[in-house]
N, C-alpha and C positions, 0 to 999 in steps of 0.2 A: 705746394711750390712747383714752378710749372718745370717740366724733365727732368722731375727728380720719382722714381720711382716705387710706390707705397706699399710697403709690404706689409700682409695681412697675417695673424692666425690668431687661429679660434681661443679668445679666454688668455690669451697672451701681449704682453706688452712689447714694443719694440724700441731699441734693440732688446732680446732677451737677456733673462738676468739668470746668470749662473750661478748656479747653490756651492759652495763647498764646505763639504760636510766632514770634521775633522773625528775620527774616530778616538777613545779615550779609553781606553784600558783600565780597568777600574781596580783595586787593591785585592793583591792574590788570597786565594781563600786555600790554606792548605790541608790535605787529606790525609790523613795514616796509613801509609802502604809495609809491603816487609822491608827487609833488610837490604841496603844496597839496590834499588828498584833502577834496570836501566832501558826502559822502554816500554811505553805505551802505545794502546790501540783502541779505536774505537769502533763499535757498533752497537747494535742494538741486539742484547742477548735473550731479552724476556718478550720481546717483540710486543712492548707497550708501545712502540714507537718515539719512544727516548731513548735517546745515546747513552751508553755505558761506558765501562771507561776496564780495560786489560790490563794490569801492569807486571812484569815478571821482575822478581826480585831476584837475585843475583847471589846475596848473603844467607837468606834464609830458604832458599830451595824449593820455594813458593810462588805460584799468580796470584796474584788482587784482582778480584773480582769488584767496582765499585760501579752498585746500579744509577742510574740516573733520577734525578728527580723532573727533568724537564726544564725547571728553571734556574737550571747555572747550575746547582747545588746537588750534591753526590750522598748516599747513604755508606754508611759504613762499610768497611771492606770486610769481603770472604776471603779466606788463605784457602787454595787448593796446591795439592805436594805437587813437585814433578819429580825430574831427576834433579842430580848434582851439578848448582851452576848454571840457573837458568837465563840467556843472556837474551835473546828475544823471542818474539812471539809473531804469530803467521794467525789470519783469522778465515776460514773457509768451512765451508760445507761438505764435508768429509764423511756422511755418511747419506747422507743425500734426503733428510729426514726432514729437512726442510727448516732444522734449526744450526745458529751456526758454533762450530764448533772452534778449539786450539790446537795449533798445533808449535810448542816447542822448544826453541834448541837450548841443548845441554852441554856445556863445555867437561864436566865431568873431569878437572882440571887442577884440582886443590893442591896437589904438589907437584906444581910446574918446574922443569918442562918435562917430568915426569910425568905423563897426561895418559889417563884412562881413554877407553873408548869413549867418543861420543853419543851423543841422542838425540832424539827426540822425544818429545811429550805427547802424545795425544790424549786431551781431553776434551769430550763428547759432550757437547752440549745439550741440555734439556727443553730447553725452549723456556724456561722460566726463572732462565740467570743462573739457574744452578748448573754444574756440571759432574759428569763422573768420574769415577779414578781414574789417573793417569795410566798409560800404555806407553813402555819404551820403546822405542825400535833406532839401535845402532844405527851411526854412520859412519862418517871417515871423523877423524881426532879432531876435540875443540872445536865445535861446528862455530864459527861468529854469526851467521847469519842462516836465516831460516824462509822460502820464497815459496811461493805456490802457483800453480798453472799446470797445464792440461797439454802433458808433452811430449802423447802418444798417442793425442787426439781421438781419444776413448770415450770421452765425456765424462771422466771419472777425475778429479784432481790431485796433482801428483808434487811433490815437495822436492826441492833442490837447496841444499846445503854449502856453506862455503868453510869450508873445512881442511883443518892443517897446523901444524905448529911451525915455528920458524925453521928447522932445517932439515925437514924431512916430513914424508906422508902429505902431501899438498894437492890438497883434489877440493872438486865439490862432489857431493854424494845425491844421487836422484833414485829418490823412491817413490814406484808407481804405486799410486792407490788402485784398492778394488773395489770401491765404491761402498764398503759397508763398515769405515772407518779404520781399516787395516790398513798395513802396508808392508808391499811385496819388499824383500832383502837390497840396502842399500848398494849401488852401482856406483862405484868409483870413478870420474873422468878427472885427466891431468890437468891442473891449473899449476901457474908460477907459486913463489913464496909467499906462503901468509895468507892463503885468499881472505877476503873479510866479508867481501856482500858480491850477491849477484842481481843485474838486470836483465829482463827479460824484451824483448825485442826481437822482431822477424828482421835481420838484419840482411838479408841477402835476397829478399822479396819471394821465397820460395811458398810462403805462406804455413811456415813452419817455425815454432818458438825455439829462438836462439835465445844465448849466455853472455854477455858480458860481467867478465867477471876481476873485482879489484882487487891487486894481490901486493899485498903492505909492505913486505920488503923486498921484494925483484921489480918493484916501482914499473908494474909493467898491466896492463888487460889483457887477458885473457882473454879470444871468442871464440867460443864453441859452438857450430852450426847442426841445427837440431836433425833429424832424421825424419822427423815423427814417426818413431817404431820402438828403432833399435838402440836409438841414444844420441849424441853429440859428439864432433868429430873437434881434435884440439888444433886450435891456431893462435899464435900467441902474438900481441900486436905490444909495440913498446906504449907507455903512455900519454898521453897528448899535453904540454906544459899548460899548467892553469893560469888563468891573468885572475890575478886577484888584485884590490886596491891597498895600499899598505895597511888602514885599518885592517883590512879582515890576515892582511900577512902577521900582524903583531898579537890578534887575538887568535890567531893557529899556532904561534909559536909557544905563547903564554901556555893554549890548552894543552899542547904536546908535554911540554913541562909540567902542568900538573896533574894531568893522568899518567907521566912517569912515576911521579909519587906513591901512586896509590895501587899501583897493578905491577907487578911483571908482564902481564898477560893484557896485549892490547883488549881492550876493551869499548865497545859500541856504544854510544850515547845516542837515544834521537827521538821523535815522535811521531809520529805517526794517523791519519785520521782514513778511516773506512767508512761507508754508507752500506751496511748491507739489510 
């Protein structure tokens, strides 16, 4: 047709036809973990190159270890101990051996708000899915959360904790690794009430790992700007109002109400995916 302009390409029709391809989630296949499991992690522990599957259980004081098969489908679960109240789990290279290891946190919490020292877990992985006995090292009370990063720019990676009970002792704890799966005595920095998790970010472009850190009931972040040496300096910023759509406002309400239920003690739910 004469000025009308004929577009070409190779092995295609025109105009082109667009695929839309609807993904379908297929019926859950469920695994036997411990008691109370609230958080998973994945990597590759046997370095078959399938994904494995972390999960810390909470009731029974135990990780699940469940190896991958490659094709969707998990082999049975190992129980390895940690401490008392293990609520998540961090997954890094902690001895530098080139396999990766666990590291963690212990609430140590059973008669709240009467709360033991905190912890952490370190266990050492083998390179063959197995791992070996747990290593506690203190932090500050009821760690919720347990993060990893490199925050004295040592090259050796070092664990930061969010840790606290609700009216008193409210920090996160940062313990430098020594690179041979140890770690130096936990260092206390002040956070608001209740921290629960922290994020990691160069927040101020110094090119140095800063803290943002959420703290449950002074409804406030925390950020703390790293050093890289000596530690992180405290500034405490109010927190930013969320815009959520009313669904997800009715299913925040619903969850609040029933993890009232079942914990005194806020408790983390979430999942988590790693490639290492």
């Amino acid at each position: 047709m004469r000025g009308q302009k004929r577009h070409e390409f190779d092995n295609e029709s025109w105009p082109p036809v667009i695929q839309i391809v609807v993904a379908v989630v297929q019926p859950a296949n469920a695994y036997t973990a411990g008691a109370s499991p609230t958080e998973v992690m994945t990597a590759n522990f046997n370095r078959d190159g399938k994904l494995d599957l972390a999960v810390n259980n909470l009731g029974s004081d135990t990780v699940s270890i469940l190896l991958g098969n490659g094709d969707g489908t998990f082999q049975s679960q190992v129980q390895y101990a940690t401490a008392s109240m293990p609520q998540g789990v961090a997954i890094g290279d902690y001895n530098g051996d080139g396999n990766i290891d666990l590291a963690v946190n212990d609430l140590n919490c059973v008669n709240f708000p009467a709360c033991g020292p905190g912890m952490v877990s370190i266990l050492l992985g083998s390179g063959d899915g197995t791992f070996q006995t747990h290593v506690e090292y203190p932090t500050g009370p009821s760690p919720d959360s347990v993060t990893v990063a490199d925050f004295n720019g040592d090259g050796i990676l070092d664990l930061v904790t969010a840790s606290g009970t609700y009216g008193t002792n409210n920090f996160v704890s940062v313990l430098l690794g020594n690179g041979d799966g140890t770690f130096q005595p936990n260092v206390n920095y002040t956070a608001g009430t209740a921290p629960a998790f922290v994020a990691l970010g160069d927040y101020n472009g110094d090119g140095k790992i800063d803290m943002a850190v959420a703290n449950e009931v002074s409804n406030t972040v925390s950020i703390l700007l790293g050093n890289g040496d000596s530690g992180p300096t405290s500034i405490s910023l109010p927190a930013p109002v969320p815009l959520v759509s009313p669904w997800v406002t009715s299913m925040a309400t619903a969850g609040s109400i029933w993890q009232s239920q079942i914990s005194p003690r806020r408790t983390r739910f979430s999942s988590s995916c790693k490639l290492l």
